[in-house]
C-alpha positions as CSV (number, residue, x, y, z in Angstrom):
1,X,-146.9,-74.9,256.9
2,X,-144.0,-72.5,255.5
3,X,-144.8,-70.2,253.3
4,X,-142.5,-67.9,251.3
5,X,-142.0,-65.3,253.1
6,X,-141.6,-67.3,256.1
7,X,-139.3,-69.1,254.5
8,X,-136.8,-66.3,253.5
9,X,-137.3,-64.2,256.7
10,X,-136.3,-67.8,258.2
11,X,-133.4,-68.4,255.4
12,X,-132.3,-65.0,256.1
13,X,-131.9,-65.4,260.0
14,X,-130.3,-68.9,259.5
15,X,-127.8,-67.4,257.5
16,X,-126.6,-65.0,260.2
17,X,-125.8,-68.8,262.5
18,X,-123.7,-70.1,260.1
19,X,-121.2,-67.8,260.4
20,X,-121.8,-67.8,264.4
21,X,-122.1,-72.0,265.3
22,X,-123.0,-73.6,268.4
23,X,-119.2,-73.9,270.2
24,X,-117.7,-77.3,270.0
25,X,-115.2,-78.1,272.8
26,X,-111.9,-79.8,271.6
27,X,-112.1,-83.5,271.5
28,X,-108.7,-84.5,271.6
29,X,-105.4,-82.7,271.9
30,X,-102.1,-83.0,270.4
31,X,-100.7,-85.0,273.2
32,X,-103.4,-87.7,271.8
33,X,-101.3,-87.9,268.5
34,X,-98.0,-87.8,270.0
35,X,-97.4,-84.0,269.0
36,X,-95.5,-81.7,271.8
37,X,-97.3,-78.6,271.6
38,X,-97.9,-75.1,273.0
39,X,-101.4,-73.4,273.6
40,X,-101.1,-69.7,273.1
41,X,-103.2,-66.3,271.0
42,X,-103.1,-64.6,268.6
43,X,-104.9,-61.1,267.8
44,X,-106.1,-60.4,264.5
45,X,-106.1,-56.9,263.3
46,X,-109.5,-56.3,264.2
47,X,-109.1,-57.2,268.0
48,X,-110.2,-61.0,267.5
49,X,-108.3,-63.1,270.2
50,X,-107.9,-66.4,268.6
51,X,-106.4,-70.0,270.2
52,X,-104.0,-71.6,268.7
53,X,-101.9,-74.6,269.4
54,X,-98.0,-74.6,268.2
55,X,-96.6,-77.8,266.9
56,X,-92.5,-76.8,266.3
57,X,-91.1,-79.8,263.8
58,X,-87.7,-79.9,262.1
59,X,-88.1,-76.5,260.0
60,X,-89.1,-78.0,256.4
61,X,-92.0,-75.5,256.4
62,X,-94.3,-73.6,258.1
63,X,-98.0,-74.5,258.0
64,X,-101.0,-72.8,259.1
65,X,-104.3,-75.2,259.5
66,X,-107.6,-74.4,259.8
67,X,-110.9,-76.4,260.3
68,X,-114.6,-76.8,259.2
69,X,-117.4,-74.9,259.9
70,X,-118.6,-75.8,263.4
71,X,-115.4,-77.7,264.1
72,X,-112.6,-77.2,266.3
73,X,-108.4,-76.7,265.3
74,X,-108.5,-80.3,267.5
75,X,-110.3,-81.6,264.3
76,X,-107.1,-81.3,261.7
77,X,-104.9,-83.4,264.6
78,X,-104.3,-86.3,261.9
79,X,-103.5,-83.3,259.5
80,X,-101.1,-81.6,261.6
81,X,-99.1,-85.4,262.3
82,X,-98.9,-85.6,258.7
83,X,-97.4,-81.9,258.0
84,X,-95.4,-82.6,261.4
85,X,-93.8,-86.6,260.2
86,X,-93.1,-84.1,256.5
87,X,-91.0,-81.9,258.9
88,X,-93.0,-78.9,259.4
89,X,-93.8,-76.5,262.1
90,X,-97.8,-76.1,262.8
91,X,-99.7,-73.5,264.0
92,X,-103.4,-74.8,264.0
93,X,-106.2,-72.4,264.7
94,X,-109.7,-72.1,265.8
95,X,-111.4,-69.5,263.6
96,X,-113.2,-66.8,265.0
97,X,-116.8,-67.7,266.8
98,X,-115.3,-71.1,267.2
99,X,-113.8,-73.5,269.5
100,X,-111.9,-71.4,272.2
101,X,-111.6,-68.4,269.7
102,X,-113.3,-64.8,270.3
103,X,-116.4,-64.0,269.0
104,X,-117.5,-61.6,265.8
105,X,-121.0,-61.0,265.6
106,X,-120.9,-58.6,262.8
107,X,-122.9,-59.6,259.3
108,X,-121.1,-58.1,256.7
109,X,-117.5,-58.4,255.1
110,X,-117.0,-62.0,256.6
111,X,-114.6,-62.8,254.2
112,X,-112.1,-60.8,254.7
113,X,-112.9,-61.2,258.0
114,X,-112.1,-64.9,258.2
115,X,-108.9,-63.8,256.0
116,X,-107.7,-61.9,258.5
117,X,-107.8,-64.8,261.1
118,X,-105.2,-66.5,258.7
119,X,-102.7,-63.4,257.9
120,X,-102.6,-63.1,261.8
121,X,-101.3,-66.9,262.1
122,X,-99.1,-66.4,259.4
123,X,-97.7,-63.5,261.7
124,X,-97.1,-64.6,264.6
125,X,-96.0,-68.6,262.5
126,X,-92.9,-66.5,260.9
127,X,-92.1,-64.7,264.0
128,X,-91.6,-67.7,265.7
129,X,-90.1,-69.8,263.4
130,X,-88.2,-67.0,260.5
131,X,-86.0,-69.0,259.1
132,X,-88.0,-72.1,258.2
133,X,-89.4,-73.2,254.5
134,X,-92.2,-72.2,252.5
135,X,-95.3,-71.1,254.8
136,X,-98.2,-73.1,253.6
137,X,-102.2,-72.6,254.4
138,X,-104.3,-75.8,254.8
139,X,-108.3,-74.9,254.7
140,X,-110.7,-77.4,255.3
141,X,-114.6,-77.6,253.4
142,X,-115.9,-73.6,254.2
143,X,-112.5,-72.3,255.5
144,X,-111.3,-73.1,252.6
145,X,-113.0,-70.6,250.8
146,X,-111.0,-67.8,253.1
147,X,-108.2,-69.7,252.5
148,X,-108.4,-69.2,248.8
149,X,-109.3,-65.4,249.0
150,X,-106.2,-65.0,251.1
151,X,-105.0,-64.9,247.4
152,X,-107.2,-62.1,246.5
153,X,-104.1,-59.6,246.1
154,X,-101.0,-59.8,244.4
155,X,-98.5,-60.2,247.6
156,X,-99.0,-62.7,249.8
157,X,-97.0,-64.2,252.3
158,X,-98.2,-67.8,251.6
159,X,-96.3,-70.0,249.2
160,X,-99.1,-72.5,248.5
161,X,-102.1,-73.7,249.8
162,X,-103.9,-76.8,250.4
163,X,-107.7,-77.3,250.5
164,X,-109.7,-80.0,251.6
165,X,-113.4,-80.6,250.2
166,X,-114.0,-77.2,248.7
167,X,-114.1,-74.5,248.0
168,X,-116.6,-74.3,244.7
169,X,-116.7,-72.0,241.3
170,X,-120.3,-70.7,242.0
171,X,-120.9,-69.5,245.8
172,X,-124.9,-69.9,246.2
173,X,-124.7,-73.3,244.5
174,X,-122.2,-74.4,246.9
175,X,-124.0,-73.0,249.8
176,X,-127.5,-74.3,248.7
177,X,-126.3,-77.6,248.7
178,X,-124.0,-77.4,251.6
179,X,-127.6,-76.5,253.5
180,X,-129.5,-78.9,252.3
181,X,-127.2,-81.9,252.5
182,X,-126.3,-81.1,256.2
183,X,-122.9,-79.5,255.9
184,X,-123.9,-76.8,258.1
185,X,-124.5,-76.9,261.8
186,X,-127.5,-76.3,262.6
187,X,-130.0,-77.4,264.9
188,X,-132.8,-79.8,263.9
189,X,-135.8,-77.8,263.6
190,X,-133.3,-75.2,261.6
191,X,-132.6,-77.7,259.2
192,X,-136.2,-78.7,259.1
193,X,-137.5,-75.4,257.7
194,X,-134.4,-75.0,255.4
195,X,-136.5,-77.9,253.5
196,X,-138.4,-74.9,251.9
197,X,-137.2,-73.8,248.8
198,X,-137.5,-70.0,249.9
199,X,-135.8,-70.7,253.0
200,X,-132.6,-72.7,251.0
201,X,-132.5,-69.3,248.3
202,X,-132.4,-66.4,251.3
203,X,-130.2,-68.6,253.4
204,X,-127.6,-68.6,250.2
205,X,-128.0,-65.3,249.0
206,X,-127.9,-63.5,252.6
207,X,-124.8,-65.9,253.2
208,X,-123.3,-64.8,249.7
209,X,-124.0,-61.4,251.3
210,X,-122.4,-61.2,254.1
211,X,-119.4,-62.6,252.8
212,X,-119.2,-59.8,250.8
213,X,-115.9,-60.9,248.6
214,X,-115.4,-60.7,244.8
215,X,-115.0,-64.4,244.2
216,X,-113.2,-66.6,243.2
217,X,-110.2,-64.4,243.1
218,X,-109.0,-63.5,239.4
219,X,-105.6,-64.8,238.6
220,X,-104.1,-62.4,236.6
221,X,-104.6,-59.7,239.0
222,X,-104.1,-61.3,242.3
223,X,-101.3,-64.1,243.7
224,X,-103.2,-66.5,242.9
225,X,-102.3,-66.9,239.6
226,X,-98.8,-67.8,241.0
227,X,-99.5,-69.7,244.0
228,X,-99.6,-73.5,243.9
229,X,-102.5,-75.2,245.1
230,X,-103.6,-78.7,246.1
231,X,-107.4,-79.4,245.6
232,X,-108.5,-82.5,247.6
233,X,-111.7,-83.6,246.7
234,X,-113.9,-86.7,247.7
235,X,-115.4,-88.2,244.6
236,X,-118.3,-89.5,246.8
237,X,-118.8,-85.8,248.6
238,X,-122.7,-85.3,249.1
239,X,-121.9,-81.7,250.4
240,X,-120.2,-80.4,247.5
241,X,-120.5,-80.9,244.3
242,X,-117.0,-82.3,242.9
243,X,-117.6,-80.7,239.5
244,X,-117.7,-77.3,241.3
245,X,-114.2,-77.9,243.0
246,X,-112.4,-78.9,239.4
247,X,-114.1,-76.1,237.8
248,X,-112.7,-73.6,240.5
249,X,-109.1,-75.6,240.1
250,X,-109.3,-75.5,236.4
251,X,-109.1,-71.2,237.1
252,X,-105.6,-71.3,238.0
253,X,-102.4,-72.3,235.8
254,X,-100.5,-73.7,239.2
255,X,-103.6,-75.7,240.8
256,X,-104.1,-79.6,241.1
257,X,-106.7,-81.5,241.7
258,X,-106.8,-85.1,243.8
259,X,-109.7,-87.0,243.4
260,X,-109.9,-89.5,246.2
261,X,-112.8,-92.5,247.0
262,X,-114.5,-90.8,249.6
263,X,-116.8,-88.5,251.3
264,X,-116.5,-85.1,253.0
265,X,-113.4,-84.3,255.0
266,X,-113.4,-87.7,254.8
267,X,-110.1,-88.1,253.0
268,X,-107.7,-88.5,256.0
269,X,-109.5,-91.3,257.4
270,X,-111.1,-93.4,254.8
271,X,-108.2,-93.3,252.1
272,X,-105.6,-92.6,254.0
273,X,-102.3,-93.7,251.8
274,X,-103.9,-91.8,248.6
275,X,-104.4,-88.9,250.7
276,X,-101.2,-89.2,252.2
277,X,-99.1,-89.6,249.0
278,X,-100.8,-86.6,247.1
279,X,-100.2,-84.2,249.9
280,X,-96.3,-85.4,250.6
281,X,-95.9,-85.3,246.3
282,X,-97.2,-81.8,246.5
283,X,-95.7,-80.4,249.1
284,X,-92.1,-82.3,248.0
285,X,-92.2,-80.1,245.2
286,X,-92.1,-76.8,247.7
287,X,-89.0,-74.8,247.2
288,X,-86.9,-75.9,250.5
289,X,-86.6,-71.9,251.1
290,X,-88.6,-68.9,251.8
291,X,-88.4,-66.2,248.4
292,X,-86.7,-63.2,250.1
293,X,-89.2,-60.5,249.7
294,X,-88.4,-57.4,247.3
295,X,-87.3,-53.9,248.3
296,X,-91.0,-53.1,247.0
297,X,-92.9,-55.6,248.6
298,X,-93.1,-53.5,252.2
299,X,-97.1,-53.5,252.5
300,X,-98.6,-55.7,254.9
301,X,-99.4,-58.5,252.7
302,X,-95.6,-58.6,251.6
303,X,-94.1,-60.9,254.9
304,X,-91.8,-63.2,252.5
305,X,-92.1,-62.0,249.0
306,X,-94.6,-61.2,246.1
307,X,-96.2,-64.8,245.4
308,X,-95.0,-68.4,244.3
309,X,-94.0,-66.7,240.9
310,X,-90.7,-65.4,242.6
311,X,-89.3,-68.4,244.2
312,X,-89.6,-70.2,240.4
313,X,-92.1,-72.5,240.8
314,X,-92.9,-75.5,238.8
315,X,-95.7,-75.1,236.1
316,X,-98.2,-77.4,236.0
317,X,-102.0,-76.7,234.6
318,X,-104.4,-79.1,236.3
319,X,-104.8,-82.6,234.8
320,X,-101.5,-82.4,233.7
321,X,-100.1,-84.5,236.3
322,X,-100.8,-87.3,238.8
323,X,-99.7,-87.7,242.3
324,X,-98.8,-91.6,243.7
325,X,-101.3,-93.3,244.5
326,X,-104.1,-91.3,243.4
327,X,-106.3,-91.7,241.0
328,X,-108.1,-88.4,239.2
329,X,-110.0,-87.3,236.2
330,X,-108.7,-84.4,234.2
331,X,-110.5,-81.0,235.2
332,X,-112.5,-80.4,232.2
């Protein structure tokens, strides 16, 4: 039997893996959905070699996708073919410690670690293709959390983001149920012990730890007061809690939130016109152009301009609107 202390020395240790998963190979590639790509790397600024595939489309936008934790880039294929039929070029990634990415085994700052995997797509995404739209970030369940606190100063590069079942308000919330319903790869026995109370609470607050970030990111000191986002959320999600992703959205004046039938990362394939529709509406509304950034904006978070506030952006406070085909509550 476990007792406390077990449990948290084992909470604490478990912790550690999530942010270091078994490798999955890719399943499929973009050949499989009809998408000419190229395979090439990208170095972060802290040395991380990380493999990306490059899907060039007609020069709408630019769009950087991510994946889940455990997962591959070869997982957001069917999201990549939507952004792709839209008309934009995609660079999908496989986050550090996963898929054919290098590894990081350190503990601590893994935020802006996992941030830093992002800003270097969003490099070497605008070096290759300058002179298309607005660059764009799609996250999906825990990398959408470093997808958000990409936001976390007040220039960015990204026009907008998009983020698909997460991130929550509350961080150990999020991550106590994330463990507990299965959201993080683990092996059996692992997930076995986190039964224990102790072991959920150390796992949590040793992950919260090691992320180390101020979160969520406050809007009226950082872009993402400015930036529009797109919160897609599965009413039915049994990994996170729904409420915590309105709560988060209800933070930020430029945010919306879709509330679709359906389960975790789940959207894409079990309600695919909704799903479809809100992502096309939102991304429609994209200025066509890239802001042109400011004679003051020359630090390195300053690529195209200060934020979405200087490209005149359209204002909309979440629950104000609805999107085709989708049906959502108001954010409380």
């Amino acid at each position: 039997m476990i007792g406390e202390r077990l449990g948290a020395l084992i909470g604490r240790r478990l912790a550690a893996r999530l942010f270091r998963p078994p490798r999955r190979p890719h399943h499929r590639r973009p050949a499989d959905l009809g998408l000419e790509a190229s395979a090439d790397t990208v170095r972060t600024a802290d040395g991380i070699e990380l493999h990306v595939w490059l899907v060039p489309g007609r020069g709408a936008g630019t769009a950087i996708v991510g994946h889940g934790i455990g997962l591959t880039k070869s997982a957001s294929l069917r999201h990549a073919e939507l952004l792709h039929e839209l008309g934009y070029h995609v660079l999908l990634f496989d986050h550090r410690n996963h898929g054919r990415s290098g590894s990081d085994r350190s503990r601590s700052g893994l935020a802006d670690r996992f941030s830093r995997d992002i800003a270097a797509c969003i490099e070497t995404a605008t070096e290759r293709w300058p002179d298309a739209g607005p660059v764009v970030v799609w996250g999906f369940s825990f990398s959408t959390f470093p997808t958000l606190y990409s936001l976390r100063t007040p220039a960015t590069p990204i026009h907008a983001i998009l983020c698909d079942s997460g991130p929550g308000l509350e961080l150990e919330p999020m991550l106590r149920r994330f463990v507990v319903d299965g959201g993080a790869q683990l092996p059996a026995a692992a997930r076995s012990a986190l039964r224990h109370p102790a072991a959920v609470a150390a796992f949590a607050s040793t992950a919260v730890s090691m992320l180390g970030a101020t979160w969520p990111p406050d809007p009226a000191s950082s872009a993402s007061g400015t930036t529009p986002m797109l919160f897609l959320v599965g009413t039915e999600d049994e990994v996170l809690d729904p409420a915590q992703v309105r709560a988060l959205g209800a933070r930020y004046p430029h945010a919306r939130v879709a509330e679709l039938p359906t389960g975790h990362l789940l959207g894409i394939k079990e309600a695919a016109p909704e799903y479809r529709a809100a992502v096309a509406a939102f991304l429609a509304e994209l200025p066509s152009r890239r802001p042109e950034a400011s004679a003051e904006d020359d630090g390195a978070g300053a690529v195209a301009g200060a934020g979405a506030a200087d490209a005149d952006w359209p204002v909309a406070r979440p629950g104000e609107r609805e999107y085709p085909g989708v049906e959502r509550g108001r954010v409380p």
